[in-house]
C-alpha positions in Angstrom: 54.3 87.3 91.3 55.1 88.8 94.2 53.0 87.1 96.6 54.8 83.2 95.3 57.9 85.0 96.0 56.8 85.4 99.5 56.0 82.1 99.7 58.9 80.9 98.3 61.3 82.6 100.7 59.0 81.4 103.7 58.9 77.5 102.2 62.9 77.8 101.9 65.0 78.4 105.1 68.6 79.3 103.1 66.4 81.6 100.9 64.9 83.5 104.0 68.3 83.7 106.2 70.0 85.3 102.9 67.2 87.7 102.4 67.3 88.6 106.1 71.2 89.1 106.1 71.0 91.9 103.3 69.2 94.2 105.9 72.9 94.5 107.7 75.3 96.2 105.5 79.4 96.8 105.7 81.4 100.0 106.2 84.3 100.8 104.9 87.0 100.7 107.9 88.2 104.1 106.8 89.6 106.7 109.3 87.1 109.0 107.9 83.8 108.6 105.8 80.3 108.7 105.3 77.4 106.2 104.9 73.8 105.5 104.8 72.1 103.7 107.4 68.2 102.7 106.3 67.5 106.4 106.2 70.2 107.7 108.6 72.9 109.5 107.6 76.8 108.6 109.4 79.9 110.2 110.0 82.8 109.4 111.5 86.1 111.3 111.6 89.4 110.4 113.0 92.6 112.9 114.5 95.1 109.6 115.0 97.8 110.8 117.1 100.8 108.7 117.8 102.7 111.2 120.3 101.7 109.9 123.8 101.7 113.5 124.8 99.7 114.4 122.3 96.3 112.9 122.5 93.7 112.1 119.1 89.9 111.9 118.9 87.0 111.4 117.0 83.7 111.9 116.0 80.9 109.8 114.9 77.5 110.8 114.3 74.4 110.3 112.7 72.2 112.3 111.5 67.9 111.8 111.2 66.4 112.9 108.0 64.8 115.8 109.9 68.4 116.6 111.0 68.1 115.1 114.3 71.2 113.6 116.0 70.4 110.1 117.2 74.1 109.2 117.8 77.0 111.9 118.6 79.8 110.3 120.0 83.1 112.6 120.4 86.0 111.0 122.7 89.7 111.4 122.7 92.5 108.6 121.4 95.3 107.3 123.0 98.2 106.8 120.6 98.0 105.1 118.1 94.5 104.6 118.4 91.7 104.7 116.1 87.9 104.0 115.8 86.0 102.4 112.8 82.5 101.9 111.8 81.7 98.1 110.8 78.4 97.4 109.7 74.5 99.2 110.3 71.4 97.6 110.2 68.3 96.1 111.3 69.7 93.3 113.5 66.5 93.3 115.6 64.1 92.5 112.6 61.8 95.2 114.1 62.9 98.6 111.6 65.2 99.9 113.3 69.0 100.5 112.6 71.6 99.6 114.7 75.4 100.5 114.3 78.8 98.5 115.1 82.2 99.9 115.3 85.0 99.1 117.1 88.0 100.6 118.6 91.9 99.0 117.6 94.6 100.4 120.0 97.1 100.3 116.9 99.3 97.6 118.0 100.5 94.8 115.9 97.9 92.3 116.8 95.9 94.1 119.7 93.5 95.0 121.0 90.0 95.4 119.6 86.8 96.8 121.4 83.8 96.4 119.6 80.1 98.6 120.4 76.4 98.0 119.1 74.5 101.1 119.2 70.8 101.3 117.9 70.6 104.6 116.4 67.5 106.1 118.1 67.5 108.9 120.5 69.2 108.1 123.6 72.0 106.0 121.4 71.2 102.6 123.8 74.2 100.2 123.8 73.4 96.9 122.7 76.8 95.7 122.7 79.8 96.4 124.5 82.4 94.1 124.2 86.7 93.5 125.1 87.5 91.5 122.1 91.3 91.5 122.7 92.6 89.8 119.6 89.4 88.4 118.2 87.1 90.9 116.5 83.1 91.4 115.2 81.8 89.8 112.1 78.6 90.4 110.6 75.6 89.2 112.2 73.9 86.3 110.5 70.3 84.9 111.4 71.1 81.6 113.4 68.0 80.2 114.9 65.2 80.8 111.9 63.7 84.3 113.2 63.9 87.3 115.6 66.6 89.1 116.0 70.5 88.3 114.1 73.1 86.5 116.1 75.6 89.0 116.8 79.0 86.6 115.6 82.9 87.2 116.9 86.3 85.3 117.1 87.7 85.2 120.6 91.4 84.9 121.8 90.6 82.9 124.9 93.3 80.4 123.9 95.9 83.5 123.0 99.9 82.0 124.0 97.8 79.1 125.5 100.8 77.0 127.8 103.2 77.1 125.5 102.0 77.3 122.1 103.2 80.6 120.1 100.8 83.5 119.0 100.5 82.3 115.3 99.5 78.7 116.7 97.0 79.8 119.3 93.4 78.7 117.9 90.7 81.5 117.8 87.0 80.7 119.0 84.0 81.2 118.0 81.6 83.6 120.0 78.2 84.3 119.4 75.8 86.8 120.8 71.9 86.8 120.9 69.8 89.5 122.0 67.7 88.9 125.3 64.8 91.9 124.5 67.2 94.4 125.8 70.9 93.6 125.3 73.1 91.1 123.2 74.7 88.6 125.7 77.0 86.1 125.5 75.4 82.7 124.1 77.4 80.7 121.9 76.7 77.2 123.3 72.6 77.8 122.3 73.8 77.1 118.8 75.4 73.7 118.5 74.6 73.2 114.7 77.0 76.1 114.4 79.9 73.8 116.9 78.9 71.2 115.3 80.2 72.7 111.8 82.8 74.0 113.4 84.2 70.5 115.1 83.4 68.6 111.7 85.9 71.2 110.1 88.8 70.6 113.1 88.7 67.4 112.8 88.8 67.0 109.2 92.0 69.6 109.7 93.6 67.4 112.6 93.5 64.3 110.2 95.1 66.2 107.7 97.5 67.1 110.0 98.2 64.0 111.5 98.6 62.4 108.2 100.8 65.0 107.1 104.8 64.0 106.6 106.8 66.3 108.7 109.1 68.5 106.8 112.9 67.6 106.6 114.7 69.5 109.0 111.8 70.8 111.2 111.9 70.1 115.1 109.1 67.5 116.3 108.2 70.4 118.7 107.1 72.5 115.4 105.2 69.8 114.1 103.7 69.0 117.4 102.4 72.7 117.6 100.1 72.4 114.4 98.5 69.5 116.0 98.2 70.6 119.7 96.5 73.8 118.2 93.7 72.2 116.2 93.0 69.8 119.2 93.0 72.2 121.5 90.4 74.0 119.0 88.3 70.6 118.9 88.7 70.1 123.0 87.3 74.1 123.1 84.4 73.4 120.8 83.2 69.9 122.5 83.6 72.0 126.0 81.3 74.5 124.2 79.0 72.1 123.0 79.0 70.2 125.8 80.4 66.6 125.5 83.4 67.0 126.2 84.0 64.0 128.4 82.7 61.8 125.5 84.8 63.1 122.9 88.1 63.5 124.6 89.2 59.9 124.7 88.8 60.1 120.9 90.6 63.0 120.4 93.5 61.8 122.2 93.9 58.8 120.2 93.6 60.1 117.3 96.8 62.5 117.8 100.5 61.6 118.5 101.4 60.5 121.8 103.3 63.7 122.8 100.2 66.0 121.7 97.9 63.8 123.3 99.4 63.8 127.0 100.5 67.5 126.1 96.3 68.0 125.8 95.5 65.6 128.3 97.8 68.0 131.0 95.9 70.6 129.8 92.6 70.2 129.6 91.3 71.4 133.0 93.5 74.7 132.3 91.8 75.2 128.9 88.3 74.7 130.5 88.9 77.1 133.3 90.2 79.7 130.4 86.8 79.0 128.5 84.7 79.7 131.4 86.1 83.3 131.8 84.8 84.3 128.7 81.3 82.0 128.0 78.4 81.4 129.9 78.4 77.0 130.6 76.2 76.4 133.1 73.8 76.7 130.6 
């Protein structure tokens, strides 16, 4: 029995990739806690100050079944600060457990640092990344095997020309691991852009199709579509046809969006370039 479900999950790609992403658990973004981590034991512990004379810190540890500490982190907050654990698990496929958690500075939409940490002696980084607005998900298995796809939102387009917070279109980012660290390598997964521009673009016909609301400025309605085409200009950059697909997208918006996108297209590629890798 057990031996043709083996088989099964090896004859049935979905089958395997959900099997794979139960080795990653999620913590609970508590100031303080406890978890288990494969056969680690975690603790973290927050002292949130929000006197900027008065600083906070925390501790996160964790703790080897023979009561070695593989991870023992203690640093001091700013104000309003506070770090949380976000998942633990065997992202490389190879046994061992690595942990995520990030850092939020407390403000009202900003700003999020996020670490990988395999939890071994020594505590290598795997991860270190700014994440501004965007934030870590859970990793997911995106190429069949190996090692999980580390997966994030980005802000790149955050108050992009003149569109407001609330309109600005988040990003996907993707890291894979390169035998040592995770890097930045969201355009080596194009059936995931792919989804991702299928989705705009069924949201930017929707949109376009959509009667605008009595008493609503054109500029308001223009904003819903300039965002979800400047998503779909962001994920053709990432994918890598850009030039094809623009004349498209343009015609298939109003005429203020589309001269308001065509204006600002080499802007929005510049801003994608300081945050992916594509020269690749």
């Amino acid at each position: 029995m057990l031996l043709a479900l083996l088989l099964h999950l090896l004859a049935c790609p979905a089958l395997a990739q959900t099997a794979s992403a139960r080795t990653v658990q999620q913590l609970p973004s508590s100031e303080q806690g406890t978890a288990v981590c494969g056969p680690l034991q975690v603790r973290w512990s927050n002292v949130r100050s929000f006197d900027p004379n008065v600083p906070g810190s925390v501790s996160l540890q964790a703790t080897a079944p023979d009561g070695q500490l593989v991870l023992d982190l203690h640093q001091p907050l700013r104000a309003g600060e506070v770090l949380s654990p976000l998942w633990c698990g065997d992202v490389l496929d190879d046994g061992s457990q690595a942990l995520a958690y990030q850092t939020f500075s407390g403000g009202a939409h900003c700003c999020f640092s996020a670490s990988v940490v395999l939890l071994a002696p020594g505590s290598p980084h795997l991860l270190d990344a700014n994440l501004v607005n965007g934030g870590l998900s859970l990793p997911r298995q995106l190429d069949g095997q190996g090692p999980l796809a580390l997966q994030a939102s980005s802000d790149v387009f955050a108050y992009f020309d003149d569109l407001s917070f609330a309109a600005s279109p988040f990003m996907p980012l993707v890291y894979a691991f390169d035998g040592s660290h995770y890097v930045e390598a969201t355009r080596q997964f194009p059936d995931l852009l792919q989804s991702d521009i299928d989705q705009a673009t069924a949201d930017l016909v929707a949109a376009v199709a959509r009667p605008a609301p009595a008493q609503v400025p054109p500029q308001i309605v223009d904003q819903e579509q300039e965002s979800i085409a400047l998503r779909l200009y962001g994920l053709h950059v990432l994918l890598g046809d850009v030039d094809q697909a623009l004349p498209a997208l343009e015609a298939g918006v109003s005429p203020p969006v589309a001269r308001w996108l065509h204006a600002n297209a080499a802007a929005a590629s510049d801003a994608l370039a300081q945050v992916y890798t594509l020269d690749t």
